[in-house]
N, C-alpha and C positions, 0 to 999 in steps of 0.2 A: 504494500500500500504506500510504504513510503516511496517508492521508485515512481508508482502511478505520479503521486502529488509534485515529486520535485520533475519529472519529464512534462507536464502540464505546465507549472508555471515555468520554464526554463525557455518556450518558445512559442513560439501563434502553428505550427506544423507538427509538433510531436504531440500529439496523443494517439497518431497511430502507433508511434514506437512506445508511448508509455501502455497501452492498452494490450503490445504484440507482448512486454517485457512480464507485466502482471499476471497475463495471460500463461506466460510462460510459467514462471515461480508456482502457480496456482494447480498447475501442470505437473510440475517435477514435485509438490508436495503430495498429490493422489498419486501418482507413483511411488512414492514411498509409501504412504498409507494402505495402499492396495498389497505392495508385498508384505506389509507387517502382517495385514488380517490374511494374508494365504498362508504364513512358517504358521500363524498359532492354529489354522483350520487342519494341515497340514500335519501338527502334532496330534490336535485331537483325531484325528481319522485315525493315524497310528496308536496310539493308547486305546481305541476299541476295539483295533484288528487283535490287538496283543491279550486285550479282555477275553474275544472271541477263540483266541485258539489257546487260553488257556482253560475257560468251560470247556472246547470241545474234547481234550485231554481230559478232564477233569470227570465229563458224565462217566465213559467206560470203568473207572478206576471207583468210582464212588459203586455203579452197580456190582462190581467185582464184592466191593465190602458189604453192599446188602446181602448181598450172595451166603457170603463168609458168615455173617453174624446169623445169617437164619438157616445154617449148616450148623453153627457150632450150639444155637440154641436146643436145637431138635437134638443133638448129643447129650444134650446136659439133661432133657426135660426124658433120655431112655436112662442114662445114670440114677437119675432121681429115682425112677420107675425100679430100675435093678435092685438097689437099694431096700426099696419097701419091700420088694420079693424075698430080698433077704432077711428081711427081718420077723416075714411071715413064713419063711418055711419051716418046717418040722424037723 
């Protein structure tokens, strides 16, 4: 803005150049601005993808341990069972 104001008063023909130069600056700022919000959009896509394939890891290994706990329970609830047989035999 200051560039606008001092090319304006500086001559009776430069407001094309003060208006091509603000134009410009106003320009090279949304270029910056623009790459700043694509690295943070950029990051976040990458911290979901890394979300993503550590759930997809994650289901098989958890149904393994459903698996495991309702194998090891049914062991425990024929122990328990063996147990009382024992204690009611003759």
């Amino acid at each position: 803005m200051v560039t606008f104001c001092i090319f304006v008063y500086s001559g009776p023909h430069t407001i094309k150049d003060a208006l091509n130069t603000t134009g410009s600056y106003f320009g090279a700022a949304a270029t910056l601005g623009a790459s700043f919000i694509a690295a943070y959009l950029l990051n976040d896509w990458r911290e979901e993808v890394d979300f993503q394939l550590a759930k997809d890891f994650a289901f098989p290994i958890l149904e393994l341990l459903v698996s495991i706990r309702f194998e090891l329970r049914w062991l425990l609830e024929i122990l328990i069972n063996l147990r009382h047989v024992e204690n009611f035999a003759f």
